[in-house]
MIDOSE-1310 file (N, C-alpha, C; in nm, 2 decimals, decimal comma, always signed):
residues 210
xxxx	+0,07/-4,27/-1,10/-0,01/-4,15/-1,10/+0,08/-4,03/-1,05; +0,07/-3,92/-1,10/+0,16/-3,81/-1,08/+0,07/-3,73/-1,02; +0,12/-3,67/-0,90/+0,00/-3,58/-0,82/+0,08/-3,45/-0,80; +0,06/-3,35/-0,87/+0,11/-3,21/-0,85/+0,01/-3,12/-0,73
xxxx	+0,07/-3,06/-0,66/-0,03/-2,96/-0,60/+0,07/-2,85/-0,51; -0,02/-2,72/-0,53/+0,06/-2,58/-0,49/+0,05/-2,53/-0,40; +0,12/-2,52/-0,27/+0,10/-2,54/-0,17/+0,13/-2,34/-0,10; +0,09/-2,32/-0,02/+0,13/-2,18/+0,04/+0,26/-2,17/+0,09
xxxx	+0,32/-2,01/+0,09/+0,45/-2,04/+0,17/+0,38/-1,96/+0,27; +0,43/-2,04/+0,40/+0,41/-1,98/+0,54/+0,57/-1,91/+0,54; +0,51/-1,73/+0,52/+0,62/-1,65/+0,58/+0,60/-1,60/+0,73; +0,65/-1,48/+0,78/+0,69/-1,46/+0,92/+0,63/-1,31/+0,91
xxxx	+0,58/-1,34/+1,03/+0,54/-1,15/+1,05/+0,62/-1,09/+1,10; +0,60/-0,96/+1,06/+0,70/-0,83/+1,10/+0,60/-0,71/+1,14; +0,75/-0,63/+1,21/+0,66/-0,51/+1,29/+0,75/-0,40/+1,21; +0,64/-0,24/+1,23/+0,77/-0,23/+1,18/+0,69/-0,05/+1,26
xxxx	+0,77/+0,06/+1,37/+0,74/+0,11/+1,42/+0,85/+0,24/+1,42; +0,79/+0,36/+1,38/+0,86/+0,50/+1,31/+0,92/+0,58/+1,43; +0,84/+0,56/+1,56/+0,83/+0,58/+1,67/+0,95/+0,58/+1,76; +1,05/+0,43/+1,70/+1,15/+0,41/+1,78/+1,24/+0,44/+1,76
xxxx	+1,38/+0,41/+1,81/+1,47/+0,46/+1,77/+1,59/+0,41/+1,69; +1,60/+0,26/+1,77/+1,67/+0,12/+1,69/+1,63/+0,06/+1,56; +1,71/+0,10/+1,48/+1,62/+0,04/+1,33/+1,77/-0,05/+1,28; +1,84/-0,14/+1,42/+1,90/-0,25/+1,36/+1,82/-0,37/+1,45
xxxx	+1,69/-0,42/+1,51/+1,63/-0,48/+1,53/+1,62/-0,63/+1,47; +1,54/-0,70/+1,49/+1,49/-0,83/+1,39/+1,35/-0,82/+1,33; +1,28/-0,73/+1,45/+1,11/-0,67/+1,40/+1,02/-0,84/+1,39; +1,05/-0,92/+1,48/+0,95/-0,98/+1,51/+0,83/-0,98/+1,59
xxxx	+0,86/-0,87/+1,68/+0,77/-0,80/+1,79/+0,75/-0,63/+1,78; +0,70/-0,58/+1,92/+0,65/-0,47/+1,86/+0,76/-0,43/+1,97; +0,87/-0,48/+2,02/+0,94/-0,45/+2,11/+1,08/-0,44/+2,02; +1,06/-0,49/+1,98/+1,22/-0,52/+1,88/+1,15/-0,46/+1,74
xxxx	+1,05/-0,38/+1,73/+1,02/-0,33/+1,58/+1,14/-0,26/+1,51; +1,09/-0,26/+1,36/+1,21/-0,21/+1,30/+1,12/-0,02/+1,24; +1,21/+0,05/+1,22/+1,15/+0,21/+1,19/+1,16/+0,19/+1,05; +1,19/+0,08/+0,98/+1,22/+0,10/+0,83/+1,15/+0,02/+0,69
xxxx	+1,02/+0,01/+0,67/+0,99/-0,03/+0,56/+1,03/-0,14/+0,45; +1,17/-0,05/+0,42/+1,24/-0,17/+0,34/+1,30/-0,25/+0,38; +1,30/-0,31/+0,52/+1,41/-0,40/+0,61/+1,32/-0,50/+0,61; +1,21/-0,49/+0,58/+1,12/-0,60/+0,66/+1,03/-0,66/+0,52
xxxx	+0,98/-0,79/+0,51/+0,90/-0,82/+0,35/+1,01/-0,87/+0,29; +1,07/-0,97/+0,35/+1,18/-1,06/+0,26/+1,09/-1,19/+0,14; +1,00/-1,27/+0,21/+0,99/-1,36/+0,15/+0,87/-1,35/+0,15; +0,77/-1,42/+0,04/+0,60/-1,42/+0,01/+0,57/-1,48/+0,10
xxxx	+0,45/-1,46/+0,16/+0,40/-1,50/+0,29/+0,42/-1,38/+0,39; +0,51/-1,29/+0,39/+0,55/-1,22/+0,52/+0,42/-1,14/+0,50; +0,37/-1,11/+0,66/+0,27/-1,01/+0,69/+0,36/-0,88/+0,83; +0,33/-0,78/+0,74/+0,43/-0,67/+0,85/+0,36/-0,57/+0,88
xxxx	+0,34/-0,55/+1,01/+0,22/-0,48/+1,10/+0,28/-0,38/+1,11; +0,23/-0,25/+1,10/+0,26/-0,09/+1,08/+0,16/-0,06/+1,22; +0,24/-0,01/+1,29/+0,18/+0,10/+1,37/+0,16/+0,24/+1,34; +0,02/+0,26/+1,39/-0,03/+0,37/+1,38/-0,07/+0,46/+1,48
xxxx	+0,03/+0,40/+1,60/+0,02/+0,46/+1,75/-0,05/+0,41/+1,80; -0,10/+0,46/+1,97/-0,17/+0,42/+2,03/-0,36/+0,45/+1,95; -0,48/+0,40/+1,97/-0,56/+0,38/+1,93/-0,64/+0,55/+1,91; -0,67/+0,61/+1,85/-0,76/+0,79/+1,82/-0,60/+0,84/+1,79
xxxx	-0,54/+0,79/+1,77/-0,36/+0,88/+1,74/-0,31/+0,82/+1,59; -0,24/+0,90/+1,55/-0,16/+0,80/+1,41/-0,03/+0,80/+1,43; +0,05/+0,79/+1,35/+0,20/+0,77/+1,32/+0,21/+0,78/+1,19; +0,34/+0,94/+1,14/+0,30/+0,93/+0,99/+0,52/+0,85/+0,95
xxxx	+0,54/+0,81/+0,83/+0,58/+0,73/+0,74/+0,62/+0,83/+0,66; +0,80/+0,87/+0,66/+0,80/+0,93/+0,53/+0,83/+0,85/+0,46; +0,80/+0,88/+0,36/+0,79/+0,75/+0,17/+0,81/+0,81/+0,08; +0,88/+0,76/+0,00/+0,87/+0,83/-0,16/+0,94/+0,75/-0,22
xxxx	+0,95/+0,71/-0,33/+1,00/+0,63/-0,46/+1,04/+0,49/-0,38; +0,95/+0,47/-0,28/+0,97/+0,34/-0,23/+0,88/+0,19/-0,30; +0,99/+0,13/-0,32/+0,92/+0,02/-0,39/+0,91/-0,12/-0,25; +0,83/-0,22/-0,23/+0,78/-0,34/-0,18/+0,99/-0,43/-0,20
xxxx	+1,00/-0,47/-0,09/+1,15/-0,58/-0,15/+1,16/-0,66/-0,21; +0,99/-0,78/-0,25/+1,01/-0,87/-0,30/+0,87/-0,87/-0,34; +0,85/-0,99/-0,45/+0,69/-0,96/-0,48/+0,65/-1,12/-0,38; +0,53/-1,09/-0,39/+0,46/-1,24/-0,32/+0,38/-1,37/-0,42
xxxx	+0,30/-1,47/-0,37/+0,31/-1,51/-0,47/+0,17/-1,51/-0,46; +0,05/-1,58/-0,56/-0,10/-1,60/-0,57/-0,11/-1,66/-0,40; -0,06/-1,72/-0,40/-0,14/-1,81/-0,25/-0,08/-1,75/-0,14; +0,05/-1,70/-0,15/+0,15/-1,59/-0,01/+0,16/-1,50/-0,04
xxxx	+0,08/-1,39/-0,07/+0,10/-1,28/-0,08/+0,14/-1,20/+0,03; +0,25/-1,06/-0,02/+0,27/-1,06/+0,11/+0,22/-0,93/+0,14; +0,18/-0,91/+0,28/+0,07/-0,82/+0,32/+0,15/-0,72/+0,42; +0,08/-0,55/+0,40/+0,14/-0,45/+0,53/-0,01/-0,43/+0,54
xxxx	-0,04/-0,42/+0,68/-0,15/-0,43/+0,76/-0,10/-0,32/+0,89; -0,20/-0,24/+0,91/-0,22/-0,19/+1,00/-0,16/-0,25/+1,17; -0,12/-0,19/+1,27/-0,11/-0,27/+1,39/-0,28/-0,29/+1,47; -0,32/-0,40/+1,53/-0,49/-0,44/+1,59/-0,51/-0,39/+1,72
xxxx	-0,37/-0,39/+1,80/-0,39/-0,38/+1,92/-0,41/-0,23/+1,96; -0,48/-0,26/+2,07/-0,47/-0,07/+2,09/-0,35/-0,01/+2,13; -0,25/-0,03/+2,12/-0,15/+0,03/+2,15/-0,14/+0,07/+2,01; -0,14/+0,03/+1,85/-0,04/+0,04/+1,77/-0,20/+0,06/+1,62
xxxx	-0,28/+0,06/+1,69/-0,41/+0,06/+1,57/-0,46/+0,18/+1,53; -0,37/+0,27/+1,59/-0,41/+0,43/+1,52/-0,38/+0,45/+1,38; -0,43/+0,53/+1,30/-0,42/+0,56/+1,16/-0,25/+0,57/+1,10; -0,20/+0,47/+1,02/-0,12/+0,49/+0,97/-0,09/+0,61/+0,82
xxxx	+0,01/+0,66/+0,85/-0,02/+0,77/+0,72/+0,13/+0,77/+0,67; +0,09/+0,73/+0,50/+0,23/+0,76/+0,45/+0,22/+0,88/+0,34; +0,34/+0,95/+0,43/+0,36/+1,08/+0,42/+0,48/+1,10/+0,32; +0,41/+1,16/+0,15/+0,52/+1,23/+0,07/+0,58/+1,35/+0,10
xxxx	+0,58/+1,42/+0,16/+0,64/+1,54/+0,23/+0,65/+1,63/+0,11; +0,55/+1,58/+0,05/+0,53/+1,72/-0,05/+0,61/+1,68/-0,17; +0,67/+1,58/-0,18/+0,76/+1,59/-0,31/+0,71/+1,48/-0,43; +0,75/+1,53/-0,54/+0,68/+1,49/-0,67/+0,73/+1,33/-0,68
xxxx	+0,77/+1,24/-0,65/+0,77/+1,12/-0,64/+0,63/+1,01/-0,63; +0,67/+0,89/-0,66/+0,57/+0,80/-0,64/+0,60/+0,75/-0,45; +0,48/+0,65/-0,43/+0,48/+0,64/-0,29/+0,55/+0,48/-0,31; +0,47/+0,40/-0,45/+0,51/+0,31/-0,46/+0,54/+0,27/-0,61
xxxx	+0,65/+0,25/-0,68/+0,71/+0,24/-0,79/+0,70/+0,15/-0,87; +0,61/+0,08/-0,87/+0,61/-0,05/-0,94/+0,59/-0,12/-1,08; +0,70/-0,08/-1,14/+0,71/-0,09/-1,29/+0,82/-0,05/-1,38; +0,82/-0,10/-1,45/+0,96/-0,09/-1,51/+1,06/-0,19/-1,50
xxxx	+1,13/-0,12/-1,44/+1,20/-0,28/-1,36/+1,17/-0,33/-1,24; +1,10/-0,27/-1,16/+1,08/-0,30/-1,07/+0,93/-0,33/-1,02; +0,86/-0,40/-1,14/+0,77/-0,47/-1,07/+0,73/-0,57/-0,98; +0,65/-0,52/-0,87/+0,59/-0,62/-0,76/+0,49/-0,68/-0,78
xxxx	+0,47/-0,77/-0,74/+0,35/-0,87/-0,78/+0,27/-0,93/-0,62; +0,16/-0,94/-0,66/+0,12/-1,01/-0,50/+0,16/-0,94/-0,34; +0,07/-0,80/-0,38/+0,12/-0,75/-0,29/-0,04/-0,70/-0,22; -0,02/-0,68/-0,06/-0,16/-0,63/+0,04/-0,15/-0,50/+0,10
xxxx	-0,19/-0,42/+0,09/-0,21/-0,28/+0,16/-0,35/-0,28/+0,26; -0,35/-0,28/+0,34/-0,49/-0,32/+0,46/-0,50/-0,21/+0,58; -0,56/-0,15/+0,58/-0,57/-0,04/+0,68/-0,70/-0,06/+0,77; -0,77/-0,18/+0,75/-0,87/-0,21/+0,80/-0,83/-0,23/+1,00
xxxx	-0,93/-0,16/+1,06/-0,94/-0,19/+1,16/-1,09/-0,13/+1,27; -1,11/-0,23/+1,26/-1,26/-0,26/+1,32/-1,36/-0,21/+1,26; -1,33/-0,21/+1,08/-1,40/-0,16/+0,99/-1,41/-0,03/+0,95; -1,27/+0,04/+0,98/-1,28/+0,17/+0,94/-1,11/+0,14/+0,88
xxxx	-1,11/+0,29/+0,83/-0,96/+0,31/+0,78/-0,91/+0,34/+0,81; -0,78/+0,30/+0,88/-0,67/+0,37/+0,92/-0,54/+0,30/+0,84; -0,58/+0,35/+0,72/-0,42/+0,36/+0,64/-0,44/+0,49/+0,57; -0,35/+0,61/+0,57/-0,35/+0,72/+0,50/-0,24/+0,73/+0,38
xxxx	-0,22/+0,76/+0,26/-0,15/+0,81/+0,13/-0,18/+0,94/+0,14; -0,08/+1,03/+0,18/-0,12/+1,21/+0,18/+0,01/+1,28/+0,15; +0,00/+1,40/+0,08/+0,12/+1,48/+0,10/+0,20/+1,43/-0,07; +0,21/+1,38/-0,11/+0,28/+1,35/-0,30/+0,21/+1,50/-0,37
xxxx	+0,28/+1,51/-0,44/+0,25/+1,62/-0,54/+0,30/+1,59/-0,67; +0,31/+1,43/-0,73/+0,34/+1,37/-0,81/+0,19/+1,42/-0,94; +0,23/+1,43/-1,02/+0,08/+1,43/-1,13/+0,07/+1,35/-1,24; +0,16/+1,23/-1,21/+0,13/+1,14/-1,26/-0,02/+1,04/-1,23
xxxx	+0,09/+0,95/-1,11/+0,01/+0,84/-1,03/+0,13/+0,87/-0,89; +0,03/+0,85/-0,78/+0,14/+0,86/-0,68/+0,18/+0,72/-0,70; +0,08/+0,60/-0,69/+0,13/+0,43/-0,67/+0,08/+0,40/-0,85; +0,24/+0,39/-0,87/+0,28/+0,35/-1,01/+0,31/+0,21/-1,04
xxxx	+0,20/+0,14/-1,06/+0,21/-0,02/-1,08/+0,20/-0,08/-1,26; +0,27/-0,04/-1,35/+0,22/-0,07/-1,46/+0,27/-0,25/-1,53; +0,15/-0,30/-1,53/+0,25/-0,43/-1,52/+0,20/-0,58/-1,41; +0,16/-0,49/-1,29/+0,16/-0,57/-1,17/+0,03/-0,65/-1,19
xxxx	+0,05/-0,75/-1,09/-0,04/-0,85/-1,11/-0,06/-0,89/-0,91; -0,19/-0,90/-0,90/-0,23/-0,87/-0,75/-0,21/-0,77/-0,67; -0,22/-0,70/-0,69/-0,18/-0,58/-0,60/-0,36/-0,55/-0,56; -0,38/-0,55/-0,39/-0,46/-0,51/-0,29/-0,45/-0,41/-0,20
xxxx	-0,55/-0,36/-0,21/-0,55/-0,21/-0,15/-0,73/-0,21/-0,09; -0,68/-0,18/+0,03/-0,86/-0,19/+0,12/-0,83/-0,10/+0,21; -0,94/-0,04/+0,29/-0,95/+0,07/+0,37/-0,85/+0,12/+0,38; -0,86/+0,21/+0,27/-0,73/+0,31/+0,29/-0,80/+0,44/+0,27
xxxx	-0,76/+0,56/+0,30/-0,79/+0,68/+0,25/-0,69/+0,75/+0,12; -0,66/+0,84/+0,04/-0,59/+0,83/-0,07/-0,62/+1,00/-0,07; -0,54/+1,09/+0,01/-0,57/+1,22/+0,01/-0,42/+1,27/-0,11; -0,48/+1,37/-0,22/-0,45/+1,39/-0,36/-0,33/+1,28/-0,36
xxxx	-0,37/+1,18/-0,41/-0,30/+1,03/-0,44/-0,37/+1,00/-0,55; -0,36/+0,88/-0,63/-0,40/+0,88/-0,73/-0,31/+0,68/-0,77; -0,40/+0,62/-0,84/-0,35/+0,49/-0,84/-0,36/+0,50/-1,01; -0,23/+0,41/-1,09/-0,20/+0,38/-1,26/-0,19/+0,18/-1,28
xxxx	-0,26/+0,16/-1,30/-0,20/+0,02/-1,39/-0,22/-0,02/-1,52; -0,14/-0,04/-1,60/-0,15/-0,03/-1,71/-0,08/-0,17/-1,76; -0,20/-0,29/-1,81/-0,18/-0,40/-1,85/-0,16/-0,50/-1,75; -0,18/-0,49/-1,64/-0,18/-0,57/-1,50/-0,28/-0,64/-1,47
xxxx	-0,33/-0,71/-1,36/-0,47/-0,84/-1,35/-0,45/-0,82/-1,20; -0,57/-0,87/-1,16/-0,63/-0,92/-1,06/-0,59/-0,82/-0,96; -0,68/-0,72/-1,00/-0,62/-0,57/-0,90/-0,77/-0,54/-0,82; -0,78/-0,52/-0,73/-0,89/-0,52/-0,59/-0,87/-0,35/-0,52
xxxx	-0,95/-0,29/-0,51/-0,95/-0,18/-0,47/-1,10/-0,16/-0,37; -1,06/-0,20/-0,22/-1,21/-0,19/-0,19/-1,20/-0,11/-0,06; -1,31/-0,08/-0,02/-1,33/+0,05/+0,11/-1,20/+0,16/+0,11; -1,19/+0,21/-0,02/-1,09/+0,31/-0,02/-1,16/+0,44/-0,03
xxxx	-1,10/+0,54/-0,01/-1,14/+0,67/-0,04/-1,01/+0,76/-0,13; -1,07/+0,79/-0,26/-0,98/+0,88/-0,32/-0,99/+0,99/-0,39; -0,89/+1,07/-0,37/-0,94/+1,23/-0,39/-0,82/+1,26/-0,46; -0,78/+1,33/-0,60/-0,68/+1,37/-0,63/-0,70/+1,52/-0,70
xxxx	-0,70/+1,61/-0,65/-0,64/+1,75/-0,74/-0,52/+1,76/-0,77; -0,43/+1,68/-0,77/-0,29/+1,73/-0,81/-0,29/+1,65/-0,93; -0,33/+1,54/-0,94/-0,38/+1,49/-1,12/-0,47/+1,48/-1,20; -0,47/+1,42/-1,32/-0,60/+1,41/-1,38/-0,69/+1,28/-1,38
xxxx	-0,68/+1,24/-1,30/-0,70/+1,13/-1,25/-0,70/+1,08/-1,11; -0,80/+0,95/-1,08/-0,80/+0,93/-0,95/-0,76/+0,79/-0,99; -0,81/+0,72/-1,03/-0,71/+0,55/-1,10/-0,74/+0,56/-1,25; -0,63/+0,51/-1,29/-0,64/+0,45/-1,41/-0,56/+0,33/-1,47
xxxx	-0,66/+0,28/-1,49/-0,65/+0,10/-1,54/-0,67/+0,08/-1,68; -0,60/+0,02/-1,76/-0,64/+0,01/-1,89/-0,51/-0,11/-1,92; -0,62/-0,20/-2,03/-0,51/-0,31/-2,06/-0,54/-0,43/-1,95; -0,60/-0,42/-1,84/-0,59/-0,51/-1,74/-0,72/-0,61/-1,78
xxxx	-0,70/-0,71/-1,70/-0,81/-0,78/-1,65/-0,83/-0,80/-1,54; -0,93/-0,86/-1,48/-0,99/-0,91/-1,33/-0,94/-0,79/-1,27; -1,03/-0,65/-1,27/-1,01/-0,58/-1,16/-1,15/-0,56/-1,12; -1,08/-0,52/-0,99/-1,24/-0,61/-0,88/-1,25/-0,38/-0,79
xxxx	-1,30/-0,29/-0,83/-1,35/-0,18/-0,76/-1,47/-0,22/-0,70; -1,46/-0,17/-0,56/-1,60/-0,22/-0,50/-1,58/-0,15/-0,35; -1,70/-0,07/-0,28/-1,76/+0,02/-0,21/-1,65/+0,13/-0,19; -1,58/+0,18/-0,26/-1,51/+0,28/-0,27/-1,55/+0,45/-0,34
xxxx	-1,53/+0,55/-0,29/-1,56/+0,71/-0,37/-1,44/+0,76/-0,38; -1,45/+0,82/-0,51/-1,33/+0,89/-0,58/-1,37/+1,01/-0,61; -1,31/+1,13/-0,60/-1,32/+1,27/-0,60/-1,21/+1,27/-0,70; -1,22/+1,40/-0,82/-1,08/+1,43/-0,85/-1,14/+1,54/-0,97
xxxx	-1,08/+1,67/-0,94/-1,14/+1,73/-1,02/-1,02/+1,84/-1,02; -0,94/+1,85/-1,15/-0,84/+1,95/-1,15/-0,82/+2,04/-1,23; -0,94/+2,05/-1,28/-0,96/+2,18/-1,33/-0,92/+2,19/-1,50; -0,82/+2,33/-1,56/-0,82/+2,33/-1,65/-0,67/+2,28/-1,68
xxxx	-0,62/+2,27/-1,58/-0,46/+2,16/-1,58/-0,44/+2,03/-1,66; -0,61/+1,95/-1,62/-0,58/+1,83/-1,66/-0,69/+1,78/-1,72; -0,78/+1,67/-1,77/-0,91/+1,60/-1,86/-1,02/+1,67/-1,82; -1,03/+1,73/-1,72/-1,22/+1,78/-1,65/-1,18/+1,68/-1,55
xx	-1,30/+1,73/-1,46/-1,33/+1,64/-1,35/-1,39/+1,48/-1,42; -1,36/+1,42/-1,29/-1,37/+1,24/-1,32/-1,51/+1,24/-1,28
Protein backbone atom coordinates (compact mmCIF):
# COMPACT_ATOMS: atom_id res chain seq x y z
CA UNK A 1 0.00 0.00 0.00
CA UNK A 2 1.29 3.36 -1.02
CA UNK A 3 0.45 6.20 1.45
CA UNK A 4 1.12 9.71 0.00
CA UNK A 5 0.46 12.64 2.35
CA UNK A 6 1.31 16.63 2.24
CA UNK A 7 2.72 17.77 4.92
CA UNK A 8 3.35 21.69 6.08
CA UNK A 9 6.67 23.44 5.81
CA UNK A 10 7.58 24.78 9.26
CA UNK A 11 9.33 28.08 8.17
CA UNK A 12 10.97 30.78 10.68
CA UNK A 13 9.74 34.06 11.82
CA UNK A 14 11.14 37.29 11.07
CA UNK A 15 11.08 40.78 12.24
CA UNK A 16 11.49 43.37 10.30
CA UNK A 17 11.70 47.14 11.92
CA UNK A 18 12.12 50.79 9.76
CA UNK A 19 13.01 52.35 13.00
CA UNK A 20 16.55 50.91 13.16
CA UNK A 21 19.40 51.49 11.89
CA UNK A 22 21.37 48.00 11.14
CA UNK A 23 19.66 46.41 8.18
CA UNK A 24 22.73 43.67 8.03
CA UNK A 25 20.94 41.79 11.04
CA UNK A 26 19.54 38.06 10.92
CA UNK A 27 15.84 39.57 12.02
CA UNK A 28 14.98 36.78 14.22
CA UNK A 29 14.13 39.08 17.04
CA UNK A 30 12.93 42.41 17.46
CA UNK A 31 16.50 43.23 18.71
CA UNK A 32 18.32 42.13 15.75
CA UNK A 33 15.29 43.30 13.29
CA UNK A 34 15.99 43.89 9.87
CA UNK A 35 14.69 47.67 8.21
CA UNK A 36 14.23 45.83 4.93
CA UNK A 37 11.22 43.92 3.52
CA UNK A 38 12.97 42.11 0.83
CA UNK A 39 15.74 40.51 3.22
CA UNK A 40 13.30 38.67 5.09
CA UNK A 41 10.45 35.75 3.47
CA UNK A 42 12.96 33.28 2.08
CA UNK A 43 11.08 30.06 2.42
CA UNK A 44 7.03 29.12 2.61
CA UNK A 45 6.12 28.94 6.06
CA UNK A 46 8.03 32.19 7.05
CA UNK A 47 5.85 34.56 9.17
CA UNK A 48 7.59 38.21 9.40
CA UNK A 49 6.32 40.60 12.05
CA UNK A 50 6.29 44.44 10.92
CA UNK A 51 6.29 46.89 13.48
CA UNK A 52 4.14 49.51 13.82
CA UNK A 53 5.75 51.18 16.78
CA UNK A 54 4.97 51.41 20.10
CA UNK A 55 1.08 50.73 20.62
CA UNK A 56 -1.58 54.48 19.59
CA UNK A 57 1.87 55.18 17.26
CA UNK A 58 2.66 53.77 13.69
CA UNK A 59 5.72 53.30 11.69
CA UNK A 60 5.41 54.17 7.89
CA UNK A 61 7.30 51.66 5.09
CA UNK A 62 8.51 53.28 1.99
CA UNK A 63 7.31 50.73 -0.93
CA UNK A 64 6.87 50.72 -4.39
CA UNK A 65 7.27 48.17 -7.18
CA UNK A 66 7.99 45.79 -4.42
CA UNK A 67 7.25 42.34 -5.03
CA UNK A 68 7.02 39.27 -1.93
CA UNK A 69 10.77 37.09 -2.47
CA UNK A 70 9.24 33.85 -2.79
CA UNK A 71 5.77 32.59 -3.13
CA UNK A 72 4.39 30.17 -0.32
CA UNK A 73 2.68 27.13 -0.56
CA UNK A 74 -1.35 26.03 0.12
CA UNK A 75 -0.52 24.66 3.58
CA UNK A 76 2.84 27.33 4.40
CA UNK A 77 1.86 30.20 3.26
CA UNK A 78 3.87 32.86 3.97
CA UNK A 79 2.54 35.60 6.13
CA UNK A 80 3.54 39.63 7.06
CA UNK A 81 1.65 40.33 10.09
CA UNK A 82 1.61 43.14 12.08
CA UNK A 83 3.99 43.30 15.47
CA UNK A 84 1.33 41.99 18.93
CA UNK A 85 3.25 43.34 21.47
CA UNK A 86 2.86 46.66 22.75
CA UNK A 87 6.00 47.87 21.95
CA UNK A 88 5.68 47.09 18.08
CA UNK A 89 1.53 46.86 17.49
CA UNK A 90 1.06 50.38 16.30
CA UNK A 91 -0.45 50.77 12.75
CA UNK A 92 1.76 49.74 10.13
CA UNK A 93 1.61 51.98 6.98
CA UNK A 94 3.00 51.26 3.63
CA UNK A 95 3.82 54.42 2.20
CA UNK A 96 4.03 55.15 -1.82
CA UNK A 97 5.38 58.48 -1.39
CA UNK A 98 3.22 59.60 -3.96
CA UNK A 99 4.64 57.87 -6.92
CA UNK A 100 2.78 56.02 -9.68
CA UNK A 101 4.09 52.57 -8.97
CA UNK A 102 2.47 49.35 -7.61
CA UNK A 103 3.00 48.56 -3.81
CA UNK A 104 3.01 44.97 -4.79
CA UNK A 105 3.77 43.59 -8.41
CA UNK A 106 2.57 40.45 -8.88
CA UNK A 107 2.37 39.26 -12.31
CA UNK A 108 3.89 38.86 -15.20
CA UNK A 109 6.90 37.34 -14.34
CA UNK A 110 6.78 37.80 -11.23
CA UNK A 111 4.03 36.04 -9.71
CA UNK A 112 3.56 35.22 -5.95
CA UNK A 113 1.47 32.72 -4.79
CA UNK A 114 0.41 31.97 -1.18
CA UNK A 115 0.85 34.92 0.28
CA UNK A 116 -0.74 36.82 4.01
CA UNK A 117 -1.14 40.50 4.62
CA UNK A 118 -2.69 40.71 8.40
CA UNK A 119 -2.88 43.85 10.12
CA UNK A 120 -5.16 42.47 12.66
CA UNK A 121 -4.64 43.37 16.11
CA UNK A 122 -6.98 43.07 18.85
CA UNK A 123 -9.53 43.24 16.15
CA UNK A 124 -8.86 46.40 14.58
CA UNK A 125 -6.59 47.50 11.68
CA UNK A 126 -3.44 48.38 11.86
CA UNK A 127 -2.05 47.75 8.44
CA UNK A 128 -2.17 50.94 6.17
CA UNK A 129 -1.67 51.04 1.92
CA UNK A 130 -1.56 55.02 1.47
CA UNK A 131 0.20 57.53 -0.66
CA UNK A 132 0.41 55.47 -4.65
CA UNK A 133 -0.94 57.58 -7.24
CA UNK A 134 -0.83 54.53 -9.50
CA UNK A 135 -4.39 54.41 -11.66
CA UNK A 136 -4.14 51.29 -12.45
CA UNK A 137 -4.12 48.84 -9.34
CA UNK A 138 -1.72 49.82 -6.58
CA UNK A 139 -1.43 45.68 -5.59
CA UNK A 140 -1.12 44.17 -9.09
CA UNK A 141 -1.69 40.37 -8.79
CA UNK A 142 -2.82 39.09 -12.14
CA UNK A 143 -2.45 35.38 -12.05
CA UNK A 144 -1.93 34.79 -8.33
CA UNK A 145 -3.32 32.15 -6.53
CA UNK A 146 -3.92 32.69 -2.49
CA UNK A 147 -3.19 35.90 -1.93
CA UNK A 148 -4.80 37.17 1.76
CA UNK A 149 -5.49 40.45 2.77
CA UNK A 150 -7.44 41.19 6.33
CA UNK A 151 -7.64 44.20 8.45
CA UNK A 152 -6.07 46.44 6.45
CA UNK A 153 -7.13 49.99 5.56
CA UNK A 154 -6.50 50.75 1.60
CA UNK A 155 -6.36 54.66 1.48
CA UNK A 156 -6.66 55.56 -2.70
CA UNK A 157 -5.22 51.95 -3.25
CA UNK A 158 -6.97 49.79 -5.15
CA UNK A 159 -6.57 45.76 -5.63
CA UNK A 160 -6.50 43.76 -9.79
CA UNK A 161 -6.62 40.02 -10.22
CA UNK A 162 -7.13 38.83 -13.21
CA UNK A 163 -7.60 34.91 -13.63
CA UNK A 164 -6.25 34.04 -10.09
CA UNK A 165 -8.17 31.65 -7.16
CA UNK A 166 -8.61 31.49 -3.86
CA UNK A 167 -8.28 35.24 -3.06
CA UNK A 168 -9.83 36.41 0.59
CA UNK A 169 -10.31 39.93 1.25
CA UNK A 170 -11.74 40.41 4.75
CA UNK A 171 -12.11 43.37 7.45
CA UNK A 172 -10.54 45.71 4.90
CA UNK A 173 -11.34 49.19 4.10
CA UNK A 174 -10.97 50.64 0.59
CA UNK A 175 -11.23 53.92 -0.85
CA UNK A 176 -9.78 54.81 -4.28
CA UNK A 177 -10.07 58.29 -6.13
CA UNK A 178 -6.99 57.95 -8.03
CA UNK A 179 -8.68 54.89 -10.01
CA UNK A 180 -11.58 53.49 -11.45
CA UNK A 181 -11.85 51.04 -9.37
CA UNK A 182 -11.55 49.73 -5.90
CA UNK A 183 -10.91 45.77 -6.83
CA UNK A 184 -11.20 44.12 -9.70
CA UNK A 185 -11.41 40.43 -10.13
CA UNK A 186 -12.41 38.75 -13.24
CA UNK A 187 -11.50 35.24 -14.56
CA UNK A 188 -10.96 34.02 -11.00
CA UNK A 189 -12.52 31.55 -8.86
CA UNK A 190 -12.91 30.91 -5.00
CA UNK A 191 -12.91 34.54 -4.10
CA UNK A 192 -14.03 34.83 -0.68
CA UNK A 193 -14.99 39.24 -0.03
CA UNK A 194 -16.39 39.44 3.34
CA UNK A 195 -17.13 42.36 6.06
CA UNK A 196 -15.25 44.78 4.13
CA UNK A 197 -16.49 48.75 2.55
CA UNK A 198 -15.18 50.08 -0.56
CA UNK A 199 -15.52 53.72 -1.50
CA UNK A 200 -14.30 54.78 -4.92
CA UNK A 201 -15.70 57.34 -6.87
CA UNK A 202 -13.52 59.31 -9.63
CA UNK A 203 -15.50 61.10 -11.33
CA UNK A 204 -15.38 61.92 -15.01
CA UNK A 205 -11.58 60.43 -15.28
CA UNK A 206 -12.76 57.00 -14.93
CA UNK A 207 -16.25 54.28 -15.16
CA UNK A 208 -18.61 56.41 -12.51
CA UNK A 209 -18.52 55.70 -9.09
CA UNK A 210 -18.38 51.88 -7.90
Amino acid sequence: ILLLSVQAVWGADYYVDYSLTNSTCDATNWVTAHTNLSWVGRQAGDTIYISGGPSGSSQSYPLASWTPYISGTSNSPISYVVGQDSAHNGTVIFDGQGNSHEMVMNHGDRVRNWITFDGNVNGENHMVVSNYSNWGATINSDGSVGQVFRHMNFHNASYRNLGGSFIEIGWCWMSATNADHCMFVGGSDHVFVHHSTFLASRGSGGLGDD
